[in-house]
Structure formats: C-alpha cells, structure tokens
Biopython code that builds the backbone (N, CA, C, O; Angstrom):
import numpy as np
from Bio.PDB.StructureBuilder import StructureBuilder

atoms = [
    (1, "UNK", "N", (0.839, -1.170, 0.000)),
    (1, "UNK", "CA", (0.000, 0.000, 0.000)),
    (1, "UNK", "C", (0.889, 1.240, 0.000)),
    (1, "UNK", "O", (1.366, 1.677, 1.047)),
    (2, "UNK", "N", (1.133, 1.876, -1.351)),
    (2, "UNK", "CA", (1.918, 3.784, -1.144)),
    (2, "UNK", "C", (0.710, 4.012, -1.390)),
    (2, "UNK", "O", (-0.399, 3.613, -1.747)),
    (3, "UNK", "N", (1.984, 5.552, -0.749)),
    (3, "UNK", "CA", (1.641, 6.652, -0.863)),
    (3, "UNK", "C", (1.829, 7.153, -1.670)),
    (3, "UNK", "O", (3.007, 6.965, -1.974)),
    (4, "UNK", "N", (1.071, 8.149, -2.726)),
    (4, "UNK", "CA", (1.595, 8.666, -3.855)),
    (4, "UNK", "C", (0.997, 10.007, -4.020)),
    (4, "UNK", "O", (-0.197, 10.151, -3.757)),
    (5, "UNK", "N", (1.766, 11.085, -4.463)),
    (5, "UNK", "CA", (1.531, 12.375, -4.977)),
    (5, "UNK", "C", (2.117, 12.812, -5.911)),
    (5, "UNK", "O", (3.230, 12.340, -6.147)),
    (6, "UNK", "N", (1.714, 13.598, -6.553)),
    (6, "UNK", "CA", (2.193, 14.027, -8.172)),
    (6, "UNK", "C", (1.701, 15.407, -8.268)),
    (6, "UNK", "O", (0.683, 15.952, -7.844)),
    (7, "UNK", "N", (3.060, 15.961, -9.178)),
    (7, "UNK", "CA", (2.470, 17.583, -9.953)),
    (7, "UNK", "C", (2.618, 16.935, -10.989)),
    (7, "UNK", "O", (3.441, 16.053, -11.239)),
    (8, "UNK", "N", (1.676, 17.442, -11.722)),
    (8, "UNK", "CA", (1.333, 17.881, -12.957)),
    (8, "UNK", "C", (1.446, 18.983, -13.708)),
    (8, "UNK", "O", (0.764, 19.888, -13.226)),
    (9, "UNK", "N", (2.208, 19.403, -15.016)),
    (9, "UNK", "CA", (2.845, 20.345, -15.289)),
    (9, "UNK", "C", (3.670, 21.281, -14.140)),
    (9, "UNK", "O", (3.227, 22.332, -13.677)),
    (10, "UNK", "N", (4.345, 20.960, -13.956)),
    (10, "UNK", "CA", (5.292, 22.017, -13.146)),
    (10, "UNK", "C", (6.104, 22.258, -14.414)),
    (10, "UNK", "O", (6.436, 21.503, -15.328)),
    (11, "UNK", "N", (6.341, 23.702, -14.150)),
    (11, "UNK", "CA", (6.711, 24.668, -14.820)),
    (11, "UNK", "C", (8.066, 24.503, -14.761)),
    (11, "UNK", "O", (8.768, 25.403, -14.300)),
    (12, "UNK", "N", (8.553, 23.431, -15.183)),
    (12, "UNK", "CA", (10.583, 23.299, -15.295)),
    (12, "UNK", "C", (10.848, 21.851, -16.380)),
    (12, "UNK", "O", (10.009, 21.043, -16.779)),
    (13, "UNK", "N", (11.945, 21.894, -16.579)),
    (13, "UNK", "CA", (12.457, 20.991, -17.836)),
    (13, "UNK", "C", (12.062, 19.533, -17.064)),
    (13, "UNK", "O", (11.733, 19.735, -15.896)),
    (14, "UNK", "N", (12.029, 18.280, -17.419)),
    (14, "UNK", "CA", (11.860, 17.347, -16.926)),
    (14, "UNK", "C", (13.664, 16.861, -16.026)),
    (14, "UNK", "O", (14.063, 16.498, -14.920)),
    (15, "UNK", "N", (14.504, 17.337, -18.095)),
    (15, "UNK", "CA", (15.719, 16.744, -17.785)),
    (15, "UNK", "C", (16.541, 17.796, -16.218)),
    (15, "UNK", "O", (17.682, 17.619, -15.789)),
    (16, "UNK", "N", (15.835, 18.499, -15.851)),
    (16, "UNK", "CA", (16.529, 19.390, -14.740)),
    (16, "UNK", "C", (16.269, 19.446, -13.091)),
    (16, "UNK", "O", (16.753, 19.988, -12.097)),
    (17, "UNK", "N", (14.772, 18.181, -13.590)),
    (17, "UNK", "CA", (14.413, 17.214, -11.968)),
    (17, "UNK", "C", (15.072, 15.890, -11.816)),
    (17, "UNK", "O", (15.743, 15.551, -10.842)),
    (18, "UNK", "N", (14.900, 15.403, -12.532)),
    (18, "UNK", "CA", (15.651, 13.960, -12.627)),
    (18, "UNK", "C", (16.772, 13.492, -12.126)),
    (18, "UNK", "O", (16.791, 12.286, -11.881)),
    (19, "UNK", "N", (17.816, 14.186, -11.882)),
    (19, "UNK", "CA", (19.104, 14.073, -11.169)),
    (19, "UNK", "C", (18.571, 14.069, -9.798)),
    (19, "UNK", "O", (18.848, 13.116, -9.070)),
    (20, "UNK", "N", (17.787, 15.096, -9.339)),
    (20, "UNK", "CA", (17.440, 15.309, -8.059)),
    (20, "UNK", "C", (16.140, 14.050, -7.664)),
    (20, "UNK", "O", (15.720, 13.976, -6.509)),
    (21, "UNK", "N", (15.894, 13.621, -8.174)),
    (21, "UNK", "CA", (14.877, 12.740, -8.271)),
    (21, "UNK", "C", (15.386, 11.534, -8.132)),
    (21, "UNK", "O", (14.673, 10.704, -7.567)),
    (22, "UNK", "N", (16.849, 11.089, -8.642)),
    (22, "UNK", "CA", (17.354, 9.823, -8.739)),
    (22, "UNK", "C", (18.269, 9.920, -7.685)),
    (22, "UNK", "O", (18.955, 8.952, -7.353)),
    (23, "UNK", "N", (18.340, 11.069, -7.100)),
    (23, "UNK", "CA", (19.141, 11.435, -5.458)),
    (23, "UNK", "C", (18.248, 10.592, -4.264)),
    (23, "UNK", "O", (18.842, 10.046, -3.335)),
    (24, "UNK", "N", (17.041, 10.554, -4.363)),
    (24, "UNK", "CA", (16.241, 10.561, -3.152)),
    (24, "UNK", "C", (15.550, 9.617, -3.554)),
    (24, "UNK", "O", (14.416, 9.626, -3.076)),
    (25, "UNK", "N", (15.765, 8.808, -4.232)),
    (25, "UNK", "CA", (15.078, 7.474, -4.961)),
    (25, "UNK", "C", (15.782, 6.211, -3.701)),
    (25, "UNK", "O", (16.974, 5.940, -3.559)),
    (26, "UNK", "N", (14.894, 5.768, -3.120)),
    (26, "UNK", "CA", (15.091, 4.339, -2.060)),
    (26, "UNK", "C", (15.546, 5.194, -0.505)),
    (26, "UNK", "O", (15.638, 4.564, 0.549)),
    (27, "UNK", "N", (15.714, 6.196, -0.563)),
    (27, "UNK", "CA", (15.813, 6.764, 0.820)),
    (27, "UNK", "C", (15.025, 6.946, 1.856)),
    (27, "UNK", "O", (13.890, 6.607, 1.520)),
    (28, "UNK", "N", (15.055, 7.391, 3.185)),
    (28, "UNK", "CA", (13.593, 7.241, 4.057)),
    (28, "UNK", "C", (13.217, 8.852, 3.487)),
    (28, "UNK", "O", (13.990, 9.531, 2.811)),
    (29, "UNK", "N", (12.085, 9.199, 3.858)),
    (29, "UNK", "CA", (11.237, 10.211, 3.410)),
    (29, "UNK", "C", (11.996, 11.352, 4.102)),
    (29, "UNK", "O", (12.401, 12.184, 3.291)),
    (30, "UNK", "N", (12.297, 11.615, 5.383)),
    (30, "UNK", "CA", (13.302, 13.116, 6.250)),
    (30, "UNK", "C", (14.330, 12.926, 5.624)),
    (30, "UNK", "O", (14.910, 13.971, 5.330)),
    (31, "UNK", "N", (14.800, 12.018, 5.297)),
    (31, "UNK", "CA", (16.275, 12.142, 4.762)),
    (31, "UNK", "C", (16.845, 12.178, 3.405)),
    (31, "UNK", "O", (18.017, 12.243, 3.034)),
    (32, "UNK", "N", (15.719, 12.119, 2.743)),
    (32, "UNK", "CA", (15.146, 12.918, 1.311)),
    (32, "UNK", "C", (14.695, 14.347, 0.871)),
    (32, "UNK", "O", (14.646, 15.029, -0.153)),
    (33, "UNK", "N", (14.318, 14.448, 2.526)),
    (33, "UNK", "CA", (13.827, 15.712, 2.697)),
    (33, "UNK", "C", (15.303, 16.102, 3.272)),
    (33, "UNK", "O", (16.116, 15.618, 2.484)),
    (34, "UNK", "N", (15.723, 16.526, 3.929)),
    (34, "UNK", "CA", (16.904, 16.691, 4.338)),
    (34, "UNK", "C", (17.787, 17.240, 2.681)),
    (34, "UNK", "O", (18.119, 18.283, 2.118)),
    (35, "UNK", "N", (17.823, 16.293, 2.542)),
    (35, "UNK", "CA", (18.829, 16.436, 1.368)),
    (35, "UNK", "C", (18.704, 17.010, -0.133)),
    (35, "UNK", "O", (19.581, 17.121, -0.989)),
    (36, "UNK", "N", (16.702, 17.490, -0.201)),
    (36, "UNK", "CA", (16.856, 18.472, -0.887)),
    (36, "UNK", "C", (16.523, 19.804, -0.205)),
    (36, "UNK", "O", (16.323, 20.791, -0.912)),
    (37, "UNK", "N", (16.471, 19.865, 0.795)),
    (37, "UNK", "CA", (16.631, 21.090, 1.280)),
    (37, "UNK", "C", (17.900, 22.408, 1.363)),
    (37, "UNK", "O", (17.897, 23.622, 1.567)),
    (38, "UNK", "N", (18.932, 21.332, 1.069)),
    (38, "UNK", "CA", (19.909, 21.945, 0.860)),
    (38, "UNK", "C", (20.905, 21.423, 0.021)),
    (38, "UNK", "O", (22.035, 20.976, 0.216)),
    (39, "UNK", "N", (19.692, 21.717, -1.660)),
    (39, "UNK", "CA", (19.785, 21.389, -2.965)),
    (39, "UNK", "C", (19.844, 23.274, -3.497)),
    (39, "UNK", "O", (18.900, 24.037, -3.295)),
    (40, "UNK", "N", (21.062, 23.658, -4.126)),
    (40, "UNK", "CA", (20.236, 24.863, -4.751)),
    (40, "UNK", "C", (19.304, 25.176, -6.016)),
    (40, "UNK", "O", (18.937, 26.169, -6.644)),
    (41, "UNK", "N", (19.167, 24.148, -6.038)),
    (41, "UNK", "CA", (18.247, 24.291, -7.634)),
    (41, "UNK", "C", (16.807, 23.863, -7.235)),
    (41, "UNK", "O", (16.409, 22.885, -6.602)),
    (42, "UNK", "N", (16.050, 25.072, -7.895)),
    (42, "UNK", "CA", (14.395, 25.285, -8.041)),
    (42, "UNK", "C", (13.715, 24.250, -8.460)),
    (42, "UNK", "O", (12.517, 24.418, -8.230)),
    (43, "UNK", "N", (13.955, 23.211, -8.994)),
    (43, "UNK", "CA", (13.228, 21.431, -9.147)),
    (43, "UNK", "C", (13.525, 20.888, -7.635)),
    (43, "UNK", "O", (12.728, 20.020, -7.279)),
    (44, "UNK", "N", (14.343, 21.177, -6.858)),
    (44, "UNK", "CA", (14.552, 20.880, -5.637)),
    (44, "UNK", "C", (13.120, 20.471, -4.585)),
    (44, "UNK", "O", (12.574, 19.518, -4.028)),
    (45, "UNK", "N", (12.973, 22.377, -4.860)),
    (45, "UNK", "CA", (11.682, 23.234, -4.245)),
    (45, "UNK", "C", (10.576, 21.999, -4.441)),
    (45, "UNK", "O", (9.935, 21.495, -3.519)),
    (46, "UNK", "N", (10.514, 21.703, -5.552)),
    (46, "UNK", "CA", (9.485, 21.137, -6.481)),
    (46, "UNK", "C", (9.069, 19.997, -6.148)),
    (46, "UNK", "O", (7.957, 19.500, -6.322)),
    (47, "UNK", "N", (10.424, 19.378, -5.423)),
    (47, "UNK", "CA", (10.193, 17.821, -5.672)),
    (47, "UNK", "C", (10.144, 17.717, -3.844)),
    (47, "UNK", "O", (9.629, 16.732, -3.315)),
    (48, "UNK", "N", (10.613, 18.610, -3.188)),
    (48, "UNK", "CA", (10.192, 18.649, -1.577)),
    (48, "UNK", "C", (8.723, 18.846, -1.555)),
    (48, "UNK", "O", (7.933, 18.101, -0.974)),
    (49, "UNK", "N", (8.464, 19.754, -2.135)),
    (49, "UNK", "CA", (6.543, 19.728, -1.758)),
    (49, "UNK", "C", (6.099, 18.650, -2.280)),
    (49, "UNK", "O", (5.143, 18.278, -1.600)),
    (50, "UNK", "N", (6.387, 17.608, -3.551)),
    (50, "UNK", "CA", (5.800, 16.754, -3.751)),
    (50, "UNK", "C", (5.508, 15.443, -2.446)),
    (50, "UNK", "O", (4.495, 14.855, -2.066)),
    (51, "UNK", "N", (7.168, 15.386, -1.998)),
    (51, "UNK", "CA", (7.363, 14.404, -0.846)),
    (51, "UNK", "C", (6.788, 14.573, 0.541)),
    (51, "UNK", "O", (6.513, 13.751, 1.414)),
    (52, "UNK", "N", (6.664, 16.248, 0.462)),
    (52, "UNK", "CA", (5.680, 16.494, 1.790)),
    (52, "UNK", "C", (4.412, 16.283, 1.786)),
    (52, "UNK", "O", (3.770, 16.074, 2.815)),
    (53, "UNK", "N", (3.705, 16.331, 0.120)),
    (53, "UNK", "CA", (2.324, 16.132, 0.138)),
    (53, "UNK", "C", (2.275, 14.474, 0.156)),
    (53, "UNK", "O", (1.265, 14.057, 0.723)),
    (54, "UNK", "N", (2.847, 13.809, -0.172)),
    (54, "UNK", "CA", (2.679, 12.427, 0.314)),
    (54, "UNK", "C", (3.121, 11.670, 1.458)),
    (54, "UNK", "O", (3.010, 10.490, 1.790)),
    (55, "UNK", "N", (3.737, 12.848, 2.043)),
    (55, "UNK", "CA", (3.617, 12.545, 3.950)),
    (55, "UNK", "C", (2.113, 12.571, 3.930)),
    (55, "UNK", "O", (1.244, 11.776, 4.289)),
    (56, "UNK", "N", (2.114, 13.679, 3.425)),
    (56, "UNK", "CA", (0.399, 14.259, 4.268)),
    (56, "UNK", "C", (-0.563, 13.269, 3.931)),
    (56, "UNK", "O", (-1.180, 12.788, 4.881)),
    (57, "UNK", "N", (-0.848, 12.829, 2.706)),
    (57, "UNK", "CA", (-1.268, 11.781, 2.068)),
    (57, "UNK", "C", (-1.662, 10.578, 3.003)),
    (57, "UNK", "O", (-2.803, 10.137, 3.145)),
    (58, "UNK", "N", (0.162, 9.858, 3.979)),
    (58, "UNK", "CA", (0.013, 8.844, 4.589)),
    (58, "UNK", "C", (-0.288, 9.450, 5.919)),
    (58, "UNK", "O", (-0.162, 8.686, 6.876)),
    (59, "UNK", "N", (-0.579, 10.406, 6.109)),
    (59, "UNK", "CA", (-1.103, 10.778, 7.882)),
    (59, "UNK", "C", (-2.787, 10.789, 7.692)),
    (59, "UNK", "O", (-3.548, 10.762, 8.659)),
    (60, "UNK", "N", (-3.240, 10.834, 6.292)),
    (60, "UNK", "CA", (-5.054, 11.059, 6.116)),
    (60, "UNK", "C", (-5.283, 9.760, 6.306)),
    (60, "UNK", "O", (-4.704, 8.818, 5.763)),
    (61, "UNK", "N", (-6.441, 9.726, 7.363)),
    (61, "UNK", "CA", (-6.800, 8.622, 7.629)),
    (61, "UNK", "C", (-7.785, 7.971, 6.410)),
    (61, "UNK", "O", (-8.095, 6.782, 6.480)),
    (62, "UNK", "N", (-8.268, 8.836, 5.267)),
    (62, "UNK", "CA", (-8.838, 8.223, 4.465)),
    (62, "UNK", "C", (-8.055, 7.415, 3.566)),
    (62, "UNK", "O", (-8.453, 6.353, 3.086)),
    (63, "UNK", "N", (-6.857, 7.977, 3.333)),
    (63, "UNK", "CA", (-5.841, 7.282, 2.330)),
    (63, "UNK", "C", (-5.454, 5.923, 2.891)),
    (63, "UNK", "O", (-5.438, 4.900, 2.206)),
    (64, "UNK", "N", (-5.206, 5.967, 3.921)),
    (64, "UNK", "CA", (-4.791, 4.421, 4.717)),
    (64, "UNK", "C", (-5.562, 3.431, 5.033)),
    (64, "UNK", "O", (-5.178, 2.303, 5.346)),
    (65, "UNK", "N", (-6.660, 3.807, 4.965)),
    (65, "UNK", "CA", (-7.840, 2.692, 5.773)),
    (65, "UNK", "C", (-7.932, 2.554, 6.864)),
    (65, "UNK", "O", (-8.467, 1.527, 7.281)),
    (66, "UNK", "N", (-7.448, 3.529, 7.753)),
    (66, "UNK", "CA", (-7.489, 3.433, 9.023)),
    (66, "UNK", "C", (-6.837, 2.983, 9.766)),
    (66, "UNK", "O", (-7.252, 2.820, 10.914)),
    (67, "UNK", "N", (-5.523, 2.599, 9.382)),
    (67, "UNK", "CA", (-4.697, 1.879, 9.973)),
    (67, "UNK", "C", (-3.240, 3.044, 10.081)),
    (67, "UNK", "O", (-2.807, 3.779, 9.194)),
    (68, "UNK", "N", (-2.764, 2.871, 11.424)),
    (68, "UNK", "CA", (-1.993, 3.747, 11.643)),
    (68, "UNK", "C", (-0.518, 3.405, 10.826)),
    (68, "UNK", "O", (-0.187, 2.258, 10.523)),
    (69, "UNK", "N", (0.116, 4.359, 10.597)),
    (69, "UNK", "CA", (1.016, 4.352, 9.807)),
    (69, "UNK", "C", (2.096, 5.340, 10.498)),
    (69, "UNK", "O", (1.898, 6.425, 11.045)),
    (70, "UNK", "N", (3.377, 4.581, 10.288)),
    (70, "UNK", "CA", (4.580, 5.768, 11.006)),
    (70, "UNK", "C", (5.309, 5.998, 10.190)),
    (70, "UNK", "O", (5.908, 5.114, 9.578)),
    (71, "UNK", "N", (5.520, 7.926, 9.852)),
    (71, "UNK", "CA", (5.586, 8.229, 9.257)),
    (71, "UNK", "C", (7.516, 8.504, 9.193)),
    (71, "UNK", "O", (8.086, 9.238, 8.385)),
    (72, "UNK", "N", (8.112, 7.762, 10.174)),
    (72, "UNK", "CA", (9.761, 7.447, 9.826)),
    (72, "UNK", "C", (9.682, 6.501, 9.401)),
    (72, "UNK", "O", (10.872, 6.408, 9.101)),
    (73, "UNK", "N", (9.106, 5.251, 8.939)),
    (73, "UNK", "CA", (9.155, 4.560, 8.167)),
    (73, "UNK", "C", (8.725, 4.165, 6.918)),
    (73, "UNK", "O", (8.393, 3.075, 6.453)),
    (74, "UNK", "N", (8.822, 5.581, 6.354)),
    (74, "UNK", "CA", (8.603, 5.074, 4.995)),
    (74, "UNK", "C", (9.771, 5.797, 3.792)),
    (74, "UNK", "O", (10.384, 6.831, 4.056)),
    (75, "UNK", "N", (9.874, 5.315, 2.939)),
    (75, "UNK", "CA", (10.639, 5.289, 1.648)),
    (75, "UNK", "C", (10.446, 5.291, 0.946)),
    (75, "UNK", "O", (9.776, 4.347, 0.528)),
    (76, "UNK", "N", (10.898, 6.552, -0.090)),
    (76, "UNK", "CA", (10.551, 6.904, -1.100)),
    (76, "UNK", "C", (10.910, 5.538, -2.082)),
    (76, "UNK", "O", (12.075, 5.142, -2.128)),
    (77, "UNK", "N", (9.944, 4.919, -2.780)),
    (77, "UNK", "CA", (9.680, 3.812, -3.245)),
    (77, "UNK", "C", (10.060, 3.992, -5.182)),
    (77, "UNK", "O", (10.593, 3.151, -5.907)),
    (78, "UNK", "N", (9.587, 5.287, -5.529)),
    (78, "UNK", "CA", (9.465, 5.507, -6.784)),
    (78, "UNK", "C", (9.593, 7.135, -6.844)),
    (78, "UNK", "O", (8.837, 7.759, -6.099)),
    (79, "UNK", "N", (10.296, 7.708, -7.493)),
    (79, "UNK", "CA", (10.283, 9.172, -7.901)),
    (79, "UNK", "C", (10.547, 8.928, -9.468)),
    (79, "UNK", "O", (11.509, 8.224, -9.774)),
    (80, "UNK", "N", (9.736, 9.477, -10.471)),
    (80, "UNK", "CA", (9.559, 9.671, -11.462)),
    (80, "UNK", "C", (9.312, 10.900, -12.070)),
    (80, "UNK", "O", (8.388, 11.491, -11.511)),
    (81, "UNK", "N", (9.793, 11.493, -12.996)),
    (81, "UNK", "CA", (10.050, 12.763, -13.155)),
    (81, "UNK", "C", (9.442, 12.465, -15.250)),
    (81, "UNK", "O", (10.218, 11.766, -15.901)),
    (82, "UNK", "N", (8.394, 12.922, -15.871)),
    (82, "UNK", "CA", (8.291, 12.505, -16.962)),
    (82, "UNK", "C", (7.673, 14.180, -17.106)),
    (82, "UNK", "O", (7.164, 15.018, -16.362)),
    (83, "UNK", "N", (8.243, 14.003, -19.160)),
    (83, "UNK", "CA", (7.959, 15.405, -19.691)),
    (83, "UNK", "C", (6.633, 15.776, -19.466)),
    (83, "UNK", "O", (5.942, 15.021, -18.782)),
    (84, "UNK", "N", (6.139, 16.834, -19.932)),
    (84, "UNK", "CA", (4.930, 17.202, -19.538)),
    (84, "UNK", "C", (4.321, 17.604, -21.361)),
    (84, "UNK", "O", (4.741, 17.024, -22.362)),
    (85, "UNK", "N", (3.451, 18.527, -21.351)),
    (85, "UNK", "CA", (3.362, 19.327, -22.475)),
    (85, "UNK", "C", (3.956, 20.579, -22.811)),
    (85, "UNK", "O", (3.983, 21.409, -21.902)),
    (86, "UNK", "N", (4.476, 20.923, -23.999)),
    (86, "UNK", "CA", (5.182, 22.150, -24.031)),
    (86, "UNK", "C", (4.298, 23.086, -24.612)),
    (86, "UNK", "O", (3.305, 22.959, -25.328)),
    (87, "UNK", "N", (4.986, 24.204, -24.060)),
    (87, "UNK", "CA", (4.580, 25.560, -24.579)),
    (87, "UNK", "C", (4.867, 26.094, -25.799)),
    (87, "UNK", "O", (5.991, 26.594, -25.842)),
    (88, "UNK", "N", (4.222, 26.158, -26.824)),
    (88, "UNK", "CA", (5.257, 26.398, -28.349)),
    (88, "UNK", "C", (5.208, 28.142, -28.698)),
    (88, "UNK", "O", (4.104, 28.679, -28.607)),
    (89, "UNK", "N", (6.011, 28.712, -28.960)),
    (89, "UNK", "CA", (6.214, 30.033, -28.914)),
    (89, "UNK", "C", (6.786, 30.098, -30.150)),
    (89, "UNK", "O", (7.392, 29.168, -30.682)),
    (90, "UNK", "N", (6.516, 31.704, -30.842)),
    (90, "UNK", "CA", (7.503, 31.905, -31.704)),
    (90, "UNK", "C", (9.250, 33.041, -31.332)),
    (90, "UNK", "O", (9.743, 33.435, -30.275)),
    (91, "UNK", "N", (9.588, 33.167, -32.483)),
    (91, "UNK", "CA", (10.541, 34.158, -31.980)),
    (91, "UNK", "C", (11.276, 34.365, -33.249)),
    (91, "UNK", "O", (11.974, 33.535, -33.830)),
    (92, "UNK", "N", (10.908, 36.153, -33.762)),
    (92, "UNK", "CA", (11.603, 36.369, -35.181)),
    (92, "UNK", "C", (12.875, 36.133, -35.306)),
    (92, "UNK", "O", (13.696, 36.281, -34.400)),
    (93, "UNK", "N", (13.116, 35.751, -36.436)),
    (93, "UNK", "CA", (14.744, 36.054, -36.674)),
    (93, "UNK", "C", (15.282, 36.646, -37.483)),
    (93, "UNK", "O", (14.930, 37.825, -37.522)),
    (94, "UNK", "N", (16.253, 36.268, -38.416)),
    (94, "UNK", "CA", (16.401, 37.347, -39.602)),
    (94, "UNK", "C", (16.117, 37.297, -40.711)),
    (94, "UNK", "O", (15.481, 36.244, -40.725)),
    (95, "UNK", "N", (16.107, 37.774, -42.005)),
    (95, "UNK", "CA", (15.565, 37.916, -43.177)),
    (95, "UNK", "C", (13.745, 37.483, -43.288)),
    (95, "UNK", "O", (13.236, 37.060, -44.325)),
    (96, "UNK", "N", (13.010, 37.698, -42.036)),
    (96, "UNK", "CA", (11.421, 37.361, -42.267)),
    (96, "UNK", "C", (11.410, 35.565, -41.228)),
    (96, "UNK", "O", (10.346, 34.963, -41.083)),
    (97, "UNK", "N", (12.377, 35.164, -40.809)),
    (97, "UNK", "CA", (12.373, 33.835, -40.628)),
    (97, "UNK", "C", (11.439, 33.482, -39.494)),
    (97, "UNK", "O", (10.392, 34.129, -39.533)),
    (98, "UNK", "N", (11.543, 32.620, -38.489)),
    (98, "UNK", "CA", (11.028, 32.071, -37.251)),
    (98, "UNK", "C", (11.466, 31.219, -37.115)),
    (98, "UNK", "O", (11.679, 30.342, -37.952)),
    (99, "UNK", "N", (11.834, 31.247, -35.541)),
    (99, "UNK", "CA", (12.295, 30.346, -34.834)),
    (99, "UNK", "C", (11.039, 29.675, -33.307)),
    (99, "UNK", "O", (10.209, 30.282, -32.631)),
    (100, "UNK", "N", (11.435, 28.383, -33.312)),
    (100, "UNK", "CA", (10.131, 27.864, -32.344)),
    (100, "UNK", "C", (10.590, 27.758, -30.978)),
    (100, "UNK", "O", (11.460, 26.904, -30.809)),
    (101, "UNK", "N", (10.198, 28.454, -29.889)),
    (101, "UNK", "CA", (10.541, 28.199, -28.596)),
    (101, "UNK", "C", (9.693, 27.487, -28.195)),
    (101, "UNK", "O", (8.503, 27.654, -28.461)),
    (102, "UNK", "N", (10.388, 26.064, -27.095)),
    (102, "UNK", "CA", (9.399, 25.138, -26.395)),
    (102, "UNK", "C", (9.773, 25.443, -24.952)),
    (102, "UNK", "O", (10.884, 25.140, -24.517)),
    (103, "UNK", "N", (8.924, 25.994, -24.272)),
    (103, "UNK", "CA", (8.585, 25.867, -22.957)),
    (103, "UNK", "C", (8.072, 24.618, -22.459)),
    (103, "UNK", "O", (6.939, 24.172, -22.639)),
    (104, "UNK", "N", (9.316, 23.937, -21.612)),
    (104, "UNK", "CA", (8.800, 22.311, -21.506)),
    (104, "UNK", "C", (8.182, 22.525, -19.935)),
    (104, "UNK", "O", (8.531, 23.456, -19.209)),
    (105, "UNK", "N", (7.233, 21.520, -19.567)),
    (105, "UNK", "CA", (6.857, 21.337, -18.394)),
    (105, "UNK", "C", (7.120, 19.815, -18.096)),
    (105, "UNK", "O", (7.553, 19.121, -19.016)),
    (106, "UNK", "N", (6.828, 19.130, -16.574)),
    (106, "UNK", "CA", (7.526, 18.068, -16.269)),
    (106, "UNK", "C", (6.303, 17.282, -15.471)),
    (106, "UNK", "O", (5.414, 18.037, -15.077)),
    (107, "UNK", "N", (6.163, 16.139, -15.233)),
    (107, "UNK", "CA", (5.053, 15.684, -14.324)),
    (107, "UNK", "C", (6.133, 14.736, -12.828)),
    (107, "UNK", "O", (7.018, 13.882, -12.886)),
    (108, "UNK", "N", (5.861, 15.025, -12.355)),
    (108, "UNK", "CA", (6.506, 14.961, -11.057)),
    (108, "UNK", "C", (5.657, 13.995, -10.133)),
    (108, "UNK", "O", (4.678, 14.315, -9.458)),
    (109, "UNK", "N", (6.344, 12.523, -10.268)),
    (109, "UNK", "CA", (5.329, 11.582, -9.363)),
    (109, "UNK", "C", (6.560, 10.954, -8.199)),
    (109, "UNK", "O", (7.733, 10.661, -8.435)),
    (110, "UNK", "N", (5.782, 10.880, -6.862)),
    (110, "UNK", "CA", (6.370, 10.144, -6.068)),
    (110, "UNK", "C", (5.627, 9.290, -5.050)),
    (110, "UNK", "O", (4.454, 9.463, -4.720)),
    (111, "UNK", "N", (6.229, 8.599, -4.713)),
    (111, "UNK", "CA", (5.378, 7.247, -4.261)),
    (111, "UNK", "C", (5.824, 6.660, -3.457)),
    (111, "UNK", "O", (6.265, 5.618, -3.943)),
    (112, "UNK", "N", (6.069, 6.739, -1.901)),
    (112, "UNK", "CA", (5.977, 5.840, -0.436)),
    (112, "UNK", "C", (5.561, 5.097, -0.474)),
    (112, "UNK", "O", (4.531, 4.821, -1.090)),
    (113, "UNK", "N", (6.532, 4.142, 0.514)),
    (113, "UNK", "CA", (6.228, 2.531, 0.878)),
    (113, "UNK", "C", (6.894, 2.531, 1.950)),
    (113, "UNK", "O", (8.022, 2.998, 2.108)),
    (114, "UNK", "N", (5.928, 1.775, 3.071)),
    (114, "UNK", "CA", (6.915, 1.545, 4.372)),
    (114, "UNK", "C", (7.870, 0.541, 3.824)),
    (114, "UNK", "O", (7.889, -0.124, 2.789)),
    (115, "UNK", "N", (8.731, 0.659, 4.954)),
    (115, "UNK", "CA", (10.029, -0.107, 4.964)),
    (115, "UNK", "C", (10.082, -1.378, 5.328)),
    (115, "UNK", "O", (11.142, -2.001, 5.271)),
    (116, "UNK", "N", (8.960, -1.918, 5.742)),
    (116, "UNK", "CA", (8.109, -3.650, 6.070)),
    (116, "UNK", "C", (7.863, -3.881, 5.136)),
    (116, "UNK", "O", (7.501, -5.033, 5.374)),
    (117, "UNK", "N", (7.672, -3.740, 3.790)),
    (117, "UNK", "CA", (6.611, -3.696, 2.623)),
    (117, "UNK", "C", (7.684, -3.811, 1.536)),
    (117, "UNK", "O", (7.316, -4.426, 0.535)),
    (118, "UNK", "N", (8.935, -3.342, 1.531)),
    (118, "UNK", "CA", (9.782, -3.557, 0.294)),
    (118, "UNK", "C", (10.601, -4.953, 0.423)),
    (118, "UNK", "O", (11.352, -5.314, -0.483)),
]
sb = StructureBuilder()
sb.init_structure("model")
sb.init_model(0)
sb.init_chain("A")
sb.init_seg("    ")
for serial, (resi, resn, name, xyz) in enumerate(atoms, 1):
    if name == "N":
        sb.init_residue(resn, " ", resi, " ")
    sb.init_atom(name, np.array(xyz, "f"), 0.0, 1.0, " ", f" {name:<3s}", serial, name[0])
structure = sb.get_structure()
C-alpha cells in the first residue's frame, strides 16, 4: 500500500528534476527531505513539496484505511520525473524567418512505501 503524490505540469524541464529525483530514490522520506533542502536548484523546491504532500497523504486517515502508519518509516519507493506538455512560442529572426521556442513542463510523481513492505 503507497503513498503517492504528483504535480502535474510544473513549470521546469523534466531533464533538470531527474538528477534530483534519482538522489532521493530508495531513501527514508526526512532524509530525502533533508537532502533536498539543501539542494540549490528550483526542481529541488518542487520535488520537496511533492514528498511532503505524500507525507500528508500517509497521515489522512482516508488514504490508509485506518490503519496507523509511522511516518519514519517510509521510503521513497518511486520518484519519477516525466515530460509534460510544451509551450510552443515563436521568436523572429532574420531575413522574415522564425524560430520555435518550447517551454517544456515536467510531471513529477512520487510514491511511499513503508520499509516492512519492500
């Protein structure tokens, strides 16, 4: 039984979460947290609120079934970081031309499992 939370379109490259994502992949959940907290890069930000909303996730008693759950024992089970949809833009260039800007977005999934369970 995870826990799982996800953004959807967040507003950053996919390829610029993923490192940070494959950092905190099998770790306990504080010490994931821990360690992007003092990440300087803004997918950091991104991928801490994801892991906090799936604390929160395993403290709702609706998500669990009612069964108590401790929340130092669990581990980030799965962090997945996949493209999103892009933004397509133009941008003149010279002699009449165009050039296409893609504003990429990223989908940001992560997914707890106690540490009895793996």
């Amino acid at each position: 039984m995870g826990f799982k939370a996800t953004h959807r379109h967040a507003r950053i490259s996919a390829r610029k979460v993923r490192p940070l994502a494959d950092m905190v992949r099998g770790k306990m959940a504080d010490e994931a947290l821990d360690i992007l907290r003092f990440q300087p890069h803004r997918g950091a930000r991104m991928l801490e609120k994801v892991i906090r909303s799936a604390l929160g996730n395993a403290q709702d008693p609706d998500q669990n079934r009612g069964q108590a759950v401790n929340i130092d024992q669990l581990v980030v089970a799965s962090a997945r970081v996949d493209g999103g949809p892009m933004f397509k833009r133009i941008r003149p260039r010279a002699r009449g031309m165009a050039f296409q800007i893609k504003k990429r977005t990223a989908h940001i999934v992560v997914e707890l499992e106690d540490i009895d369970k793996l």
